[in-house]
N, C-alpha and C positions, 0 to 999 in steps of 0.2 A: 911583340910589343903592342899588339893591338887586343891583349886580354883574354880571359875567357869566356865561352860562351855556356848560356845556363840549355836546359832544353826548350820546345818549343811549347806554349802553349794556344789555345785557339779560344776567340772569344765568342762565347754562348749564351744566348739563353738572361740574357741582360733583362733589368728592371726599366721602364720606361715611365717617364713624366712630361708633361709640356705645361709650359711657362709662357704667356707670350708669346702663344703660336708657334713655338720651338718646342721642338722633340730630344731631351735626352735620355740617353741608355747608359745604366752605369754594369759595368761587369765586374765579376769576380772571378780570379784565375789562380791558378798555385804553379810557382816557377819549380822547378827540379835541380837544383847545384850537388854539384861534386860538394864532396870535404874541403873545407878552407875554402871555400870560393870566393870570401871577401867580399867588401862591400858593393854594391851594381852601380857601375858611374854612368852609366847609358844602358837604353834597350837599342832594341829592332821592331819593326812592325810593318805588315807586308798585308795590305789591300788585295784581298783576291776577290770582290766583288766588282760589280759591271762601272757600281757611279763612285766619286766622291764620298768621303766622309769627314767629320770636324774632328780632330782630336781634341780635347776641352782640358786634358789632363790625366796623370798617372799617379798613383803612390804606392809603392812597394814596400810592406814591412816583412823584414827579415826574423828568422829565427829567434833570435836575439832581441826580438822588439824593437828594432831600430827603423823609423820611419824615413824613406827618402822621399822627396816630392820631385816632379815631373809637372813644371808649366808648360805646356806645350801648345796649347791653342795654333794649329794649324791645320791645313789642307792636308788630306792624306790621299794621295789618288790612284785608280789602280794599278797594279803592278803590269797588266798588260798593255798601260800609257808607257811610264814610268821608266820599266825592265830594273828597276831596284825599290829595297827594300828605304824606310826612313829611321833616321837615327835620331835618338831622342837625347839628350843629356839631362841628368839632373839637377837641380838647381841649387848644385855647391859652385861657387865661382872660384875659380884660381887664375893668376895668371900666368905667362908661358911657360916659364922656368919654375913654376911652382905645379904643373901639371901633373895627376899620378901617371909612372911608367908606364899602364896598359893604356893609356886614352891619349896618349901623343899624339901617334899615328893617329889616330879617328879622329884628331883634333885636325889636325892638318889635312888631314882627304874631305873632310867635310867643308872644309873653308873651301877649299881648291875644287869639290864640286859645282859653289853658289857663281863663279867665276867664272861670266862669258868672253869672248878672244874677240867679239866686237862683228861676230860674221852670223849667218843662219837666222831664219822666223823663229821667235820664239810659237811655243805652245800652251796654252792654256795651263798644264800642269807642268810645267816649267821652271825647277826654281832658279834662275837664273839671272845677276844681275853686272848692268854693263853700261858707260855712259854713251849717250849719244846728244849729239847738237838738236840747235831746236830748230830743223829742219822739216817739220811736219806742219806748221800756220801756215800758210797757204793751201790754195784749194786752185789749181787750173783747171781744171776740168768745169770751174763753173765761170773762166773767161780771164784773161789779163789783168783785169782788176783785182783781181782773188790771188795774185800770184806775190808774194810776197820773200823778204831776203831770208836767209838762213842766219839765225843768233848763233854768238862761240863759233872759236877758232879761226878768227879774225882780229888785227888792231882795227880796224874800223868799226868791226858791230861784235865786240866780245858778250859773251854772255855764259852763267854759270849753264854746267851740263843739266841734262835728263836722263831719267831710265830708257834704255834702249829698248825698242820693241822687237825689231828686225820686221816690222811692217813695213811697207811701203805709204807714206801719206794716201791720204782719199784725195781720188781726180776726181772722180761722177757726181762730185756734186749733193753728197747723200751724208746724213752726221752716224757714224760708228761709235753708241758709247764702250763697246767690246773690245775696246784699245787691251792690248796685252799689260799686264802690270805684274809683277811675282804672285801668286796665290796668297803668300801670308803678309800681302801688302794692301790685300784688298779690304775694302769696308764689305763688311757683314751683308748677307742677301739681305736681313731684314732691315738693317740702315739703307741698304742703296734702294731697297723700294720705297723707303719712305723718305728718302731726298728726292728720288725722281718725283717721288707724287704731291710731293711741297710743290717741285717748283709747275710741278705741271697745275696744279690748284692753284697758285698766285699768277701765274698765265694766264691762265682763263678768267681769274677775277677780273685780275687788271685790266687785260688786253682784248678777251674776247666780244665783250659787250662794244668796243670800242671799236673795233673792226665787223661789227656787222652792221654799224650802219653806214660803213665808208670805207672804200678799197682797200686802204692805209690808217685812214683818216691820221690825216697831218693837218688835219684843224689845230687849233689855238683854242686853248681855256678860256673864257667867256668872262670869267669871273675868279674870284680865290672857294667862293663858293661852290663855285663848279669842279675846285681841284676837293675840295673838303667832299662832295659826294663821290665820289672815289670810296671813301670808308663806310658808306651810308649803309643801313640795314636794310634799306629796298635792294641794294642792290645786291647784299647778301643771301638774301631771300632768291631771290633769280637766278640765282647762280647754284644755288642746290642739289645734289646729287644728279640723278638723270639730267637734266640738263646740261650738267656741266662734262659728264663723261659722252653723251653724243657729238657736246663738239669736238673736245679732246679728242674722241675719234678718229676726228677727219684730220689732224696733222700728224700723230704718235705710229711709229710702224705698229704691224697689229701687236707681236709678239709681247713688245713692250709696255702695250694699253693694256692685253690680257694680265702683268705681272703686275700692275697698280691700278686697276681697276678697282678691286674690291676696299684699297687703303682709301683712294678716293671716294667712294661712294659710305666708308663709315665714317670720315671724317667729316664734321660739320666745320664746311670754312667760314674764319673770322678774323678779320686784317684789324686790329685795333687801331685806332689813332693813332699816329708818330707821335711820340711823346714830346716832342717839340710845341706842337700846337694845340696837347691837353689840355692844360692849365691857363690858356692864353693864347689864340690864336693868332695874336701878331705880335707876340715878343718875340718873334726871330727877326722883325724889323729895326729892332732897336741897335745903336752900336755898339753898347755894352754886351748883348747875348752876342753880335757878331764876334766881338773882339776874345768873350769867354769861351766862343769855342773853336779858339785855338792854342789856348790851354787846358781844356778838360772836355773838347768833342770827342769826334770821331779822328782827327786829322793832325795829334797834339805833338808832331813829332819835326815841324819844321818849323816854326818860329825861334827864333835868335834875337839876343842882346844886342843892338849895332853900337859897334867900338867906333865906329870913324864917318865922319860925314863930308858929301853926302853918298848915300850909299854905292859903291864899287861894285862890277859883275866880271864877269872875263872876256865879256866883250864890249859893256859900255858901263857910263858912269849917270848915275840916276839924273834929271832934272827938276826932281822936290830940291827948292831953295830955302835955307833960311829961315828966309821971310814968310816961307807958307805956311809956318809950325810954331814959329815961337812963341805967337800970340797965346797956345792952346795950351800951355806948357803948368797947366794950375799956380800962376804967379812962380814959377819956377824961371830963373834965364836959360837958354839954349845951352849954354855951357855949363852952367850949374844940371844939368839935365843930362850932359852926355856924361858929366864926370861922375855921376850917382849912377850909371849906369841906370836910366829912367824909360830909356828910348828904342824900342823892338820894331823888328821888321819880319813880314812876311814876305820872303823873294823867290816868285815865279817869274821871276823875267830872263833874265840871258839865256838857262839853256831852251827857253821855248823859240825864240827867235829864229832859229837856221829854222825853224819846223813850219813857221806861222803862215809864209806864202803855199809851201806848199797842202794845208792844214784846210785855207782858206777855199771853199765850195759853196754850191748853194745850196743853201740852208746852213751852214756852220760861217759864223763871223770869229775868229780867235784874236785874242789878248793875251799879251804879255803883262806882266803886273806886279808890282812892287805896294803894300802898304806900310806904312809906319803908325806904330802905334804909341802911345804916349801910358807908362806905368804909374799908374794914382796913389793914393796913401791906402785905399783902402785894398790894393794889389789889385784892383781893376783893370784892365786896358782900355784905352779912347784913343779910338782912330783918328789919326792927325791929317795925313794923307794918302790919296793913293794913285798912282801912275800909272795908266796905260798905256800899252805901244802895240799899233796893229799895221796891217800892210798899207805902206805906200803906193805909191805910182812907180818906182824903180824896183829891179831884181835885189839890192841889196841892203843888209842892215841899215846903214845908212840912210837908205830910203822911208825906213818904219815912222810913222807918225806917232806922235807922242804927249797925252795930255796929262794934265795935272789937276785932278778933282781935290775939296774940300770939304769935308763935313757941313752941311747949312741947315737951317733950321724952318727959311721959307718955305711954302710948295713947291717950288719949281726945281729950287737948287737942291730941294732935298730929294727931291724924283728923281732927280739926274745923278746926285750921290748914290741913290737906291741900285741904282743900273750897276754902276760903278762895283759898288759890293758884290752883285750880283757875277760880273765879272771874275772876280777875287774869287767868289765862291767856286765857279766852274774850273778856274786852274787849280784852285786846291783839290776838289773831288776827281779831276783826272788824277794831280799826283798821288792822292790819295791810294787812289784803285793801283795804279801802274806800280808806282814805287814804294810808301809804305805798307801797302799789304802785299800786292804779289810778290815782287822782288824783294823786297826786304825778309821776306817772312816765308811765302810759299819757295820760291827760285832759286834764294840762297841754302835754304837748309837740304833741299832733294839732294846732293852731292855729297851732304853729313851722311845719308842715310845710305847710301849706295855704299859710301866707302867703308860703314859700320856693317853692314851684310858681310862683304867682300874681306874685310882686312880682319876684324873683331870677331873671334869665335864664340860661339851664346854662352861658352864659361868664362868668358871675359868680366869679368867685375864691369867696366866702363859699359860693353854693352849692356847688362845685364840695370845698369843706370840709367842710359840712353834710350830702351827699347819703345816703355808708354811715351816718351816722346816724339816718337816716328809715325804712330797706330795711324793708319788710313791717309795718311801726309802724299806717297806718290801716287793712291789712287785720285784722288781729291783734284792733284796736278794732272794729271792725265784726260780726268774731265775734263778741267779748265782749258785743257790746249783741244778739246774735241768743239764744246758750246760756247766757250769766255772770251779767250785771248787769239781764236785762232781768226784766218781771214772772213769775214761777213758774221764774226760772233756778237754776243750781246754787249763788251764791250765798245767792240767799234759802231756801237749801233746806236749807240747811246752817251759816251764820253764825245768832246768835242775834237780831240785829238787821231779820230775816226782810227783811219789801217796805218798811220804811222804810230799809234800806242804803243807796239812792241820796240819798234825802231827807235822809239824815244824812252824806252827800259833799257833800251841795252843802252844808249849813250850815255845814261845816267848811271848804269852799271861801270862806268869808268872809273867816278867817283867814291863810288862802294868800297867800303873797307871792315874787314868782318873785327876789328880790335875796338872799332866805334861802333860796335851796336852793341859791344857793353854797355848799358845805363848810364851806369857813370862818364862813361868817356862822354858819351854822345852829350849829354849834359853840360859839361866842362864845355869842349867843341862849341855850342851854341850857346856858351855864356850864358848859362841858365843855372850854371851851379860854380863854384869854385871849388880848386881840388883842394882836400883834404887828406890828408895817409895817415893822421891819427885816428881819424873818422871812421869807423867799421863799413860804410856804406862806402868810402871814400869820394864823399861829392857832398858839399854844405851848400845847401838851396837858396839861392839870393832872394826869395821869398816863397813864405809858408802855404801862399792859398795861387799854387800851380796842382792841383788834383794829379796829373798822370805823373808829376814829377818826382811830388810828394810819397803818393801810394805807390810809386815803381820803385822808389830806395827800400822802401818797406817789403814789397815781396823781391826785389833783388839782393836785401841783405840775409834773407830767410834761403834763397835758392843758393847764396853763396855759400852762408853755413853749415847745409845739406850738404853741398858738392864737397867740399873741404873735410868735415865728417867722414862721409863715404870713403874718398881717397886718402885719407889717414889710417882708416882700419887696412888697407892692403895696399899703401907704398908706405914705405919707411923711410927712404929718404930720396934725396935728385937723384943719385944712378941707378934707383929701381924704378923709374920713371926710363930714363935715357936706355937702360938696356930690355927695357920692355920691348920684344921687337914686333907684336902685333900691335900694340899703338905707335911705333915708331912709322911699321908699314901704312897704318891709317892717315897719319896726319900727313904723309909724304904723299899720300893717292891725293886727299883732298887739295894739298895746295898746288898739287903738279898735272892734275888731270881734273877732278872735279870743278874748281876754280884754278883750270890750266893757265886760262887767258890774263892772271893775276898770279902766277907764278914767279913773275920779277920782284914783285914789292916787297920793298924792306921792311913791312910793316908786320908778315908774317912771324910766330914767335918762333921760336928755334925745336921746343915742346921737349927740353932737354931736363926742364925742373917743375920739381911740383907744382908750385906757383903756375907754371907755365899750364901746367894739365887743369889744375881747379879752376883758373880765368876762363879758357878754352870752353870749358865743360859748365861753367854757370853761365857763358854766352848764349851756347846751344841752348840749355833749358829755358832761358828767360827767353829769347827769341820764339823756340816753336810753345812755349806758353802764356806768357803774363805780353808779351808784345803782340802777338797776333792778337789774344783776346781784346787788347787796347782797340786795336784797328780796325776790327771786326764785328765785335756784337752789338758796337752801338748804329750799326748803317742804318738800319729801317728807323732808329730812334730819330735820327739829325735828317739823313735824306731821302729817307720815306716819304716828305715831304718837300716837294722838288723849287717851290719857292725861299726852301732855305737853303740849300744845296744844288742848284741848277749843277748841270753836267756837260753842260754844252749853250752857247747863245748864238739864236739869233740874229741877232742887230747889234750894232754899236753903240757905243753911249754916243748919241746923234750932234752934232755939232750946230752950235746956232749958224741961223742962216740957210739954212739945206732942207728939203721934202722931209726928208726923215725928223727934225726938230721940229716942227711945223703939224708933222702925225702926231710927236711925242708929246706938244703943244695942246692938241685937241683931249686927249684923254692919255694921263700918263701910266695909269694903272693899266690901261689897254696894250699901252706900250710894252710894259713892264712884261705882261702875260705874253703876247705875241714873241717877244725875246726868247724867252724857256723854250723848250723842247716842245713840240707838237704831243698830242695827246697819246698818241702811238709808242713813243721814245719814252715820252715821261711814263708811259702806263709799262712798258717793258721794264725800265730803272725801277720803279718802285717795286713789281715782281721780283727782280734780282736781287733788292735789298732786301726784301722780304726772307728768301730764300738762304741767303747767306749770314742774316743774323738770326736765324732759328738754332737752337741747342737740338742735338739728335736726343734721343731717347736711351741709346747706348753709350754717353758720354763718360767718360772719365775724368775728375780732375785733379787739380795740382794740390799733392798731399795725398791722395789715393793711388789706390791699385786693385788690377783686377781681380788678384784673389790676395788673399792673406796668406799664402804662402810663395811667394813672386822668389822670397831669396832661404836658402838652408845658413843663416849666419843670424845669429841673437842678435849681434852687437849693430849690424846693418837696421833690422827691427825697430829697437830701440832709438837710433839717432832719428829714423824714418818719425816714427812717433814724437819724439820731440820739432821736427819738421813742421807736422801737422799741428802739434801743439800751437805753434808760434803763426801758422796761416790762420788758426784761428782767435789769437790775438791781436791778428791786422785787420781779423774783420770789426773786431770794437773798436778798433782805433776809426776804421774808412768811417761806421754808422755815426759816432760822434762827430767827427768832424764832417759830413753831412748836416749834422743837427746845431754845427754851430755858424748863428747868427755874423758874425763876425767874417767868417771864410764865406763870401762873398758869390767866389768861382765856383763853390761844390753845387750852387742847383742852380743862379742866374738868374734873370727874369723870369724865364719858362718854365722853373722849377723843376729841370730834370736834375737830379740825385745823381752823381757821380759814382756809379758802381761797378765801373768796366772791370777793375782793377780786384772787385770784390773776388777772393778766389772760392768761397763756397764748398769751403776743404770739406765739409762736415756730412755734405748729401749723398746719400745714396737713393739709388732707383728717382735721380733725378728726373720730373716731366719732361718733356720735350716742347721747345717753345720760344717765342721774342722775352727773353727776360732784363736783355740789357745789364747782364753782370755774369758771376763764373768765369774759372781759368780754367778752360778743359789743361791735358796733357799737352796735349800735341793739336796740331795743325790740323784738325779731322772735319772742317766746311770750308 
């Protein structure tokens, strides 16, 4: 049952080119078959040299002239690691019960290979994939403070699985980026040199000039001017090769310095302006850019319609009155205003509250925060109010103090409004960091991905859909848990939510539900759309100039059509779905193990009918693509510049009467700058946003693939092609409505252009860079 075998051939004597510093060798070999030997649904290939090698691809034509292709792009390592040979498949997809007779077995020994039992280190050449808790953030070896709980497998702190290393966490105090990750999971040598050497160049820009004149220097900005030479070209000049690699030097192990040395020293670094502050250096102070970017920032995924006033939490009920709003209402009454649906709210307050005492430190003042915003004719927002609540004098909720600011227009009251915002802004850039992009986007999908290796064989149609959207996804996480999220990482070092960030992802992971980050639901959900089921999109936008809301029915009706496409060429109807039993096995790993700790919810779908599979499967794509890219590549655009996006404050908005109002009194702007992050925190954030919204060099994106022959099936081909057709009829639709006067939200005050959403189906040999647009594949920064 496991076929026949052809004879062996050996590869010789290969052609060699380089490309970008990459070396490839292509060979030519002649197989030997019996009579009849039939078409070849797999090789074998057996590494008898000392190192690694890339497989890049195979195509075998037959007798017959029949061409078969072989995507294989992976790791091939030696046989004397290994003790086995690697088996390749062709890239004909069937699914199980449609398998030919000879590749059963080699279908099923190969799954049952990738499948670890949860015990043993893994190895470098290892393919082997297994979940595990996120039991590796903390660090004790560098003291009790670094000691942090374990995510998942808990009702108190659930949280979606990881790939399993079989390491033990680092105690000594020391960062490991040689975390174990599957070989064919990894980003490319020459991508991870050139992430390490981003971020290690936006480090030294930011951070180094800034600590050699001061231990820490947890100085205060002096000025906005002072934050603006941060970009200057003096200080680009200074930072210039050799200088910049002797100080990297002195913090990078040597090994590491040695393998991005050279990328560093040919790169000429050049931090442009945050594009917030191009066009206009203080329209991020206005309320209209504040209010427009929480519809078409960086962060457009948590404002809501409020149905009922005054606003409700789950643990208290707001203290905006009335009376504090109605006046603002454009000649509107308060009730003529709730009933038009006119009235949004941004709500960061209940679940911050259990957190905020223990949150509160010196140097971090934390806010809980509720605003309300008011919907205009021109689809504008105008902030009506916003509430604060920070710790009292007692242990409990109860205790919290609670004010209620107003939009004003004097000096003073408008200074004090200014704080206020500024507030708003740092709870939204933690959730931002925490919940809409990690969790939503990195933490939810690693469990897709695990249980697509494990359950999905690579002739699986659905894998063979799913795969560019996995590329470099658990490497990417693995980092994040070595330098990001783990205990004394650059999150904590920087958001105001310090070492409970992760504690405050999982609690919010309570709320997670993977059927609402469909678009549309999530849409409906926040009263931002009303459903529709005649609607192809099925979601009708209560209005036209919401940028992320607009342009995400457009590439979620394109990703639906795709998925729905694909899965009609090979299921035919709901019980070739239901008796598929490696997606049967799939979806039963992911909701019972992957997202174990959400195994009860009824919200899970049963994945018994097509319907059920094509929702499923344009969830997964829009998440690790057109969603991440939303959350993602606009950072350095918005809070790059940390006066519009603080990350942490501070001071409070000072209260008359008290030392603090009396400082704020003398010079408010001074106030203002002293609140934000010290120059050290701010110059680290702005490195990290730098870092993570650069495009690699090896990207792929949505409507692409990495080679032109990814599937052996025309008719896959062809709908793919119309795919891309249609991504690039949303890019005329995105540039126009940019260009119209009218949509208000697409640039702002500040005149950034709205092009998160743009997907750039059309590039190839894309630069690498801050471009603030593109939909890569998958989850790969």
């Amino acid at each position: 049952m496991k076929g026949k075998l052809s004879g062996k051939a050996c590869l010789k004597k290969g052609k060699s080119s380089k490309k970008d510093g990459t070396k490839t060798t292509v060979y030519k070999i002649k197989l030997h078959v019996e009579p009849g030997f039939g078409n070849p649904g797999a090789f074998l290939i057996e590494n008898n040299h000392k190192h690694r090698f890339f497989l890049q691809s195979a195509t075998l034509v037959t007798p017959e002239n029949k061409v078969i292709h072989f995507d294989c792009r992976s790791w091939v390592y030696p046989i004397k690691d290994t003790n086995t040979s690697r088996l390749f498949f062709s890239n004909t997809c069937y699914l199980p019960s449609k398998t030919p007779a000879c590749l059963v077995e080699l279908r099923k020994e190969e799954l049952e290979s990738l499948r670890g039992d949860g015990t043993g280190e893994r190895k470098e050449w290892d393919r082997i994939y297994d979940y595990a808790l996120y039991d590796d953030l903390g660090n004790p070896g560098k003291g009790p403070d670094h000691v942090r709980p374990v995510l998942g497998g808990s009702r108190s702190r659930p949280y979606p699985r990881r790939g399993r290393t079989g390491r033990p966490a680092t105690k000594n105090g020391t960062i490991n980026l040689d975390t174990y990750v599957p070989p064919d999971e990894r980003c490319s040598p020459k991508k991870l040199s050139e992430f390490i050497a981003n971020a290690i160049q936006a480090t030294a820009y930011f951070h180094l000039p800034e600590a050699k004149s001061l231990p820490r220097d947890s100085s205060s900005f002096e000025s906005f001017g002072d934050i603006r030479d941060l970009y200057s070209n003096n200080r680009r000049q200074a930072m210039r090769g050799k200088s910049v690699t002797e100080k990297v030097k002195k913090f990078v192990p040597a090994q590491l310095f040695k393998d991005v040395t050279h990328v560093i020293e040919e790169v000429d670094i050049k931090f442009p302006l945050p594009q917030i502050i191009r066009a206009n250096q203080f329209a991020w102070k206005l309320d209209e850019e504040f209010g427009r970017q929480m519809l078409a920032g960086t962060n457009p995924t948590r404002i809501h319609c409020l149905r009922e006033f005054p606003p409700r939490g789950t643990l208290t009920e707001s203290h905006i009155e009335q009376s504090d709003i109605e006046h603002n209402l454009d000649g509107l009454s308060f009730e003529q205003a709730m009933k038009q649906w006119r009235i949004y709210v941004l709500d960061h307050h209940d679940y911050l509250l259990p957190f905020l005492r223990k949150m509160y430190s010196e140097g971090v003042r934390p806010c809980a925060s509720r605003t309300l915003l008011f919907l205009r004719n021109d689809a504008t927002l105008k902030p009506l109010a916003i509430e604060l609540s920070y710790p009292g004098s007692s242990n409990n909720v109860d205790g919290m103090k609670t004010m209620v600011l107003l939009p004003e227009k004097e000096d003073i009251p408008q200074a004090l409004w200014q704080l206020a915002k500024a507030h708003v802004a740092a709870n939204d850039s933690a959730y931002h960091q925490l919940i809409s992009h990690w969790l939503h986007t990195h933490a939810v999908v690693e469990p897709f991905i695990i249980a697509t290796r494990r359950q999905l064989s690579v002739m699986h149609p659905v894998h063979r859909l799913l795969d560019p959207h996995f590329k470099d996804t658990m490497h990417i996480n693995a980092l994040a848990r070595t330098v990001l999220i783990n205990a004394g990482g650059i999150l904590e070092k920087t958001l105001f939510t310090g070492k409970f960030s992760m504690e405050l992802s999982s609690e919010l992971y309570k709320q997670w539900r993977f059927d609402e980050q469909a678009l549309p639901s999530d849409l409906i959900k926040r009263c931002m759309a009303l459903e529709e089921s005649e609607n192809p999109r099925g979601a009708l936008m209560l209005f036209q100039d919401y940028p992320y809301g607009l342009d995400g029915l457009d590439i979620w009706l394109a990703i639906q059509t795709w998925v729905g496409d694909f899965c009609d060429i090979f299921y035919e109807d709901d019980p070739s779905v239901k008796s598929d039993t490696e997606i049967q096995a799939w979806w039963s790993e992911i909701r019972n193990v992957g997202h174990g700790d959400k195994r009860k919810e009824q919200w899970w779908c049963q994945m018994t009918t097509k319907a059920d599979l094509k929702r499923t499967l344009t969830t997964l794509v829009w998440i690790a693509s057109a969603l991440h890219a939303s959350v993602n590549f606009g950072q350095y655009s918005y809070a790059g510049y940390p006066p519009n996006r603080p990350s942490r404050c501070r001071k409070f908005v000072p209260e008359e009467g008290t030392m603090e109002f009396a400082e704020f009194l003398k010079d408010p702007d001074k106030y203002f700058l002293n609140m934000l992050s010290d120059r050290f925190e701010a110059s680290l954030g702005i490195a990290l946003m730098e870092v993570l919204s650069r495009h690699t060099s090896e990207e792929v994106y949505l409507g692409q693939r990495a080679t032109s022959e990814w599937i052996d099936n025309k008719q896959v081909k062809q709908r793919f092609e119309k795919f891309n057709k249609s991504l690039r009829e949303i890019e005329k639709q995105i540039m126009e409505r940019n260009g119209d006067p009218e949509l208000m939200n697409r640039r702002g005050p500040a005149k950034v252009p709205y092009k998160l959403l743009y997907p750039d189906a059309t590039k190839v040999d894309t630069p690498a860079g801050i471009t603030a647009k593109g939909i890569p594949n998958s989850i790969s920064i």
